[in-house]
C-alpha positions in Angstrom: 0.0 0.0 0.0 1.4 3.4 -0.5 2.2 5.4 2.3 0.3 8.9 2.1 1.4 10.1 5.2 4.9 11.1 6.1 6.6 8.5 8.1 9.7 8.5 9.5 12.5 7.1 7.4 16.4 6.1 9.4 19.7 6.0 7.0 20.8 2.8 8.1 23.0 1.1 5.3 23.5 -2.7 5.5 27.1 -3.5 6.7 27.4 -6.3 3.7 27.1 -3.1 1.2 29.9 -1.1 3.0 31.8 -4.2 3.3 31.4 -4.3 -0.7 32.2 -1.3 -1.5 35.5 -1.6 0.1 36.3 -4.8 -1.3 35.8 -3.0 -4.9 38.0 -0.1 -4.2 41.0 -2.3 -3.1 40.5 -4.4 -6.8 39.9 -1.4 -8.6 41.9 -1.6 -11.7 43.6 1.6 -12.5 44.1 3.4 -15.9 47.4 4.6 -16.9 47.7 8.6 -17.5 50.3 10.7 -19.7 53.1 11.7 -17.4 52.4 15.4 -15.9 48.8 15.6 -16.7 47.1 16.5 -13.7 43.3 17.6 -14.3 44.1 18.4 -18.5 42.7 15.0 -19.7 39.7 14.7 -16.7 40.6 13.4 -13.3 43.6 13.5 -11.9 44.9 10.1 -11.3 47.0 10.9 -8.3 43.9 12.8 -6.6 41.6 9.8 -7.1 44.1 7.4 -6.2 44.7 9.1 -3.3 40.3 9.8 -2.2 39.8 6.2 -3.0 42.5 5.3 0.0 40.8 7.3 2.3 37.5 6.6 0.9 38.6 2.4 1.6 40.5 3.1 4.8 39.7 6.3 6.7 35.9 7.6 5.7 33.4 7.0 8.1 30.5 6.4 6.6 28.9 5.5 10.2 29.9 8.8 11.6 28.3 10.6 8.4 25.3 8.9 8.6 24.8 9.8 11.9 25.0 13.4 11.3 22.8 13.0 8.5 20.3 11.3 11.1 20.0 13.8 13.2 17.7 15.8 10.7 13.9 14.4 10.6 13.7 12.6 7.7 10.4 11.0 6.2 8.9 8.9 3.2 6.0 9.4 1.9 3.8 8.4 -1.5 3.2 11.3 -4.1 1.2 10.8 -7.0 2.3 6.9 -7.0 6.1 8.2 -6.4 7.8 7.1 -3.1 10.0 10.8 -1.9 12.2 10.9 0.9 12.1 14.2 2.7 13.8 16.2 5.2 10.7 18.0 7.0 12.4 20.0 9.8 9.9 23.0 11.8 11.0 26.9 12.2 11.7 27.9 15.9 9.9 31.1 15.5 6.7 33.0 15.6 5.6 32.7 11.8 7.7 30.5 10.0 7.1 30.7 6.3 7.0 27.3 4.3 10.2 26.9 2.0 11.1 23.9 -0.4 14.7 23.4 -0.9 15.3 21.8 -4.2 19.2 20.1 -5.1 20.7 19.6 -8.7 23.3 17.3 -10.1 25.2 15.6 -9.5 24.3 17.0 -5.8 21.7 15.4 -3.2 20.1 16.6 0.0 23.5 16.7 1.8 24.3 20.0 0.1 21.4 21.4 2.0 21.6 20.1 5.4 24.4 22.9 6.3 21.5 25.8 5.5 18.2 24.0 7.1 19.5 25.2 10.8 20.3 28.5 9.7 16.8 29.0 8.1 14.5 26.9 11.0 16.1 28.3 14.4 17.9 31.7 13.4 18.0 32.9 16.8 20.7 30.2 17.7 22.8 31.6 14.8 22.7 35.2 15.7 20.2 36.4 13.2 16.1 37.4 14.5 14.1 34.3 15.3 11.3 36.0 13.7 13.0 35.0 10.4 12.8 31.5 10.4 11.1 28.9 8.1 9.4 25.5 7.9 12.0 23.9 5.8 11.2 20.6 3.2 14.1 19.5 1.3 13.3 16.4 -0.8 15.6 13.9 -2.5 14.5 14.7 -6.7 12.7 11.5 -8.0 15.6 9.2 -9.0 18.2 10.7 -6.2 18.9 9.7 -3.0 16.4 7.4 -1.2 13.5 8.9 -3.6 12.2 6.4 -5.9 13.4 5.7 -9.2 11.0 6.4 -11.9 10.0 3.8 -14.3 8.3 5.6 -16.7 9.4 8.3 -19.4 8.7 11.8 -18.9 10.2 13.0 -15.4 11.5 16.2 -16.4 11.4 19.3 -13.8 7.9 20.5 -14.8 6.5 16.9 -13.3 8.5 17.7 -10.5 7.5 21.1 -9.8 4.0 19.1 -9.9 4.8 16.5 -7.3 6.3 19.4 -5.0 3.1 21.2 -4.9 0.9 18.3 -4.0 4.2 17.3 -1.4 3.6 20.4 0.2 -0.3 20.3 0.3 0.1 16.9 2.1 2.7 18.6 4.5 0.1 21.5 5.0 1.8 24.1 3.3 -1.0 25.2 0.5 1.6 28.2 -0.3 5.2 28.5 0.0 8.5 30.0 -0.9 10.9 27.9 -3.1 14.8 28.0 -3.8 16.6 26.2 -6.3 20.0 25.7 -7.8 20.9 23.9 -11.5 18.3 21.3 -11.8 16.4 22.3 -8.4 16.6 25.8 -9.8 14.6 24.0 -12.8 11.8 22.4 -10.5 11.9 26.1 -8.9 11.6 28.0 -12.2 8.4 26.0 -13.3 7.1 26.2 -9.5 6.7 29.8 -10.2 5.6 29.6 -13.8 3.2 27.0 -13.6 2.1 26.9 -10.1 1.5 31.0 -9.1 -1.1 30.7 -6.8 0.8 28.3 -4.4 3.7 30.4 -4.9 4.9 33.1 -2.3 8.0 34.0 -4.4 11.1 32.0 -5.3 14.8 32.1 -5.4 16.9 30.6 -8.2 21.1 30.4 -8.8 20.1 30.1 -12.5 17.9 31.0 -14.9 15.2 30.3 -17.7 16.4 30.6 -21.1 13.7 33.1 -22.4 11.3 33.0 -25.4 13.5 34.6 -28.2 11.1 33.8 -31.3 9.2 36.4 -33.3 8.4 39.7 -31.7 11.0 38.5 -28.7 13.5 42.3 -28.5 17.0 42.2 -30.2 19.3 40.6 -27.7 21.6 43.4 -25.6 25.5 43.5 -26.1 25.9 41.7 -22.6 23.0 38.9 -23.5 24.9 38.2 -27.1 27.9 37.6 -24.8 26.3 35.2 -22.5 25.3 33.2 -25.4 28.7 33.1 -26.4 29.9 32.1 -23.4 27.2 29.4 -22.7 28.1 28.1 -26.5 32.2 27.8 -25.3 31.2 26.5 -21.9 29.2 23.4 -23.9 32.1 23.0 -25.9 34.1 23.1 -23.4 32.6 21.6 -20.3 29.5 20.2 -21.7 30.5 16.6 -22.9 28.9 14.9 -19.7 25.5 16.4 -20.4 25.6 15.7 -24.1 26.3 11.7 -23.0 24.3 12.0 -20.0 21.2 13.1 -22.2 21.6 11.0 -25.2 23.1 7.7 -23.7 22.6 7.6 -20.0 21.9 3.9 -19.5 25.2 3.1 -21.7 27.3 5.5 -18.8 25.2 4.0 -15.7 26.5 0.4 -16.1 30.4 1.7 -15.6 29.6 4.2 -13.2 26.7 2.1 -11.0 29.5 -0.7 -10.8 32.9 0.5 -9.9 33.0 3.1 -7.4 36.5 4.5 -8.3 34.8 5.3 -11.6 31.6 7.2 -9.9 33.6 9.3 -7.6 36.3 10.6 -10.9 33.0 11.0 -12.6 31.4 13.4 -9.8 34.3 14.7 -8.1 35.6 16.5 -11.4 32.6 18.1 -11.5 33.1 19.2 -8.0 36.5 20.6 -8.9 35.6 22.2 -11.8 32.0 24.0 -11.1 32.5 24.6 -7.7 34.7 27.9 -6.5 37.8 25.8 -5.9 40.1 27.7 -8.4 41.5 24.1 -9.2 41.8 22.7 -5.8 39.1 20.9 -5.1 39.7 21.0 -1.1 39.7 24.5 -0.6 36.3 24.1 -0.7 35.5 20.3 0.2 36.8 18.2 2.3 37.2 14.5 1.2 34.2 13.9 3.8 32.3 16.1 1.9 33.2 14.8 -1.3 32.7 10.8 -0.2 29.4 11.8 1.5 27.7 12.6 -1.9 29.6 10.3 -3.7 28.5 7.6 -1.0 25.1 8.5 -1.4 25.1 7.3 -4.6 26.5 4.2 -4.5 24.5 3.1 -1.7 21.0 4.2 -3.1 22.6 3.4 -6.9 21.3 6.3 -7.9 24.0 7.6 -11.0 21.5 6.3 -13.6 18.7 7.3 -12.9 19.9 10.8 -11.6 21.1 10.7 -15.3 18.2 10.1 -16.7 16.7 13.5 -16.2 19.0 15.0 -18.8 17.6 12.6 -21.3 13.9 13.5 -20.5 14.4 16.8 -21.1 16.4 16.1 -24.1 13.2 14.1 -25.3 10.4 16.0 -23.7 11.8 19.7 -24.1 9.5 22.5 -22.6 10.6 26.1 -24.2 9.0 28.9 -23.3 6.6 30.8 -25.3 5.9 34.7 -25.9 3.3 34.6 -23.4 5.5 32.6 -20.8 6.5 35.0 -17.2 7.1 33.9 -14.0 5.0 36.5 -12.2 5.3 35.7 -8.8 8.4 37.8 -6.7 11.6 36.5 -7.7 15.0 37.1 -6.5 18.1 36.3 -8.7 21.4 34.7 -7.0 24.2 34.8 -8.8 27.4 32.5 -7.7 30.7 32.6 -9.5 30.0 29.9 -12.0 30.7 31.9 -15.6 27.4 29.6 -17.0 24.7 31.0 -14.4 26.2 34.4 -14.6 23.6 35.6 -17.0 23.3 39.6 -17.1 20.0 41.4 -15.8 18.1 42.2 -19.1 18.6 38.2 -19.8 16.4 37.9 -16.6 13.7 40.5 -17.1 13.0 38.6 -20.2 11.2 36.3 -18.0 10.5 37.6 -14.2 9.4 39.7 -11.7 12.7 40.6 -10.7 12.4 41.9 -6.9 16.0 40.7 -5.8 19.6 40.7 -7.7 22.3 39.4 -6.0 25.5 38.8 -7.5 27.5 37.0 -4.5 31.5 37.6 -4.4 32.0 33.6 -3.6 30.7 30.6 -4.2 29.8 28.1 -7.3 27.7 25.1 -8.3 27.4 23.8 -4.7 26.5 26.8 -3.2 24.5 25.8 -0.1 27.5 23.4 0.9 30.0 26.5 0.1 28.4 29.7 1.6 25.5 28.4 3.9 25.9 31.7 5.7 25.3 33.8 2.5 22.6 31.8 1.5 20.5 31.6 4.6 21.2 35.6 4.8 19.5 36.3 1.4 16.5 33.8 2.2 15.8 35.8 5.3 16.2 38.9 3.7 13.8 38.2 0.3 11.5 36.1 1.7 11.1 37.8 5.0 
């Protein structure tokens, strides 16, 4: 029977699989790499040698999970769709409703360092009467969500489940933040979904409608597309495979663990604000704990498979397209997202522009501080 009701769900991974996964990083079988390359040809085989040690020897997986525990998770059924949530209450005397929403190749962890900041500000030297109800689901096919077995999950459907989630939590209006794909399920919350919407805050945004009678694009918006265009060129390689081949990808990646963490952690490296050093910015428990996640739940294929449903199933906007509820715009230091103003205003009601001086892809798990601030400030 589904379960309609939120019930309380424990991380508890089996011994056998931890026991397994460090039986396949002592056989893993190591490529060769061109002497001196470090992070030219992908990821650096030094680096990963040296994570998967401490990911066999010295990560705690126990000790992570515990941490992880202390937040109140639950499971639930949503329109046929098993979701695992985070649901923690605001200490405060009106706490608004917010959804947190993750991207790729992210999960909830990247949130859990902002839901105490936002639900019991007083404790963190900001006013307890800005605090929030916060939600923070695992996306359908991430994290101890269910995998979807049918086509078509692409962040529209999401930004459908998420509204009937947050009716069965008792939250018929809300405030929603997103970034990369969350930012997605956050964009159409707004554009489809107005009337449960109390505003939203994205770290990217819409592409807008540019067909007949769209304006002439600006100097600044012809050199975003530029940039967007060398980015893909440059960077974009996983995307193209991951949305035209994901189930070829998932069979390497959802068996060797060495191969899923040089798949994520390069992405870590290279989107994140790390100026090429990964650990000024994550710590190999940081990095492990996502990757971990992963394995355990195997989840790399079908987080995948999200690029290919929108590949197949694209959603454009039209002329008559706007997200009309209040929206504020955060910028992070990823070149990609760093779309100028006018780009925007194509498509919101702009109330908020933040361009913040740190900070990339993972941005929650970077600057928690600077993101909790500007949640209390716009939605407050």
């Amino acid at each position: 029977m589904p379960i309609t009701s939120p019930q309380p769900f424990t991380l508890a991974a089996p011994q056998a699989a931890l026991d397994d996964l460090r039986a396949r990083l002592a056989a893993t079988r190591w490529p060769d790499e061109i002497d001196g390359a470090g992070w030219d040809y992908g990821t650096s085989l030094a680096y990963l040698r040296e994570l998967a040690a401490y990911w066999q020897g010295g990560f705690d997986w126990r000790k992570q999970e515990a941490a992880l525990n202390a937040f109140p998770h639950y499971r639930l059924d949503v329109d046929g769709l098993g979701l695992h949530i985070i649901h923690q209450r605001g200490r405060g005397p009106n706490p608004i409703p917010l959804i947190l929403t993750h991207g790729w190749p992210s999960t909830f962890y990247e949130l859990t360092r902002v839901i105490p900041l936002l639900t019991d500000p007083a404790a963190h030297g900001a006013d307890p009467a800005l605090s929030f109800d916060v939600v923070v689901p695992s996306l359908p096919g991430f994290g101890f969500s269910d995998h979807p077995r049918q086509p078509g999950m692409v962040v529209s459907r999401v930004a459908e489940l998420w509204v009937a989630l947050m009716e069965r939590l008792g939250y018929p209006r809300f405030a929603a933040f997103g970034s990369d794909i969350g930012a997605g399920v956050t964009n159409r919350l707004g554009l489809n979904h107005p009337d449960h919407l109390l505003g939203i805050y994205v770290l990217s945004v819409m592409s807008p409608y540019r067909g007949p009678g769209s304006a002439p694009l600006s100097e600044a918006e012809q050199a975003f597309v530029a940039l967007t265009e060398r980015w893909e060129e440059d960077e974009g390689a996983y995307g193209h495979q991951q949305a035209t081949r994901p189930q070829t990808l998932a069979y390497g990646l959802n068996d060797s663990p060495a191969g899923l963490a040089a798949w994520i952690v390069e992405k870590f490296r290279a989107w994140g604000d790390t100026h090429g050093d990964v650990e000024t910015r994550f710590s190999k428990d940081d990095l492990l704990t996502t990757v971990t996640l992963y394995w355990l739940t195997q989840t790399i294929g079908s987080s995948m498979r999200m690029y290919y449903e929108h590949r197949r199933y694209p959603r454009p906007l039209g002329p008559a397209d706007r997200v009309r509820v209040p929206s504020a715009i955060g910028l992070t230091t990823e070149a990609v997202d760093h779309a100028p103003r006018e780009w925007a205003e194509r498509t919101y009601n702009i109330q908020r522009w933040t361009e913040f001086p740190r900070g990339g892809h993972f941005f929650a798990l970077e600057e928690p501080g600077l993101l909790a601030a500007e949640l209390r400030t716009f939605f407050h």
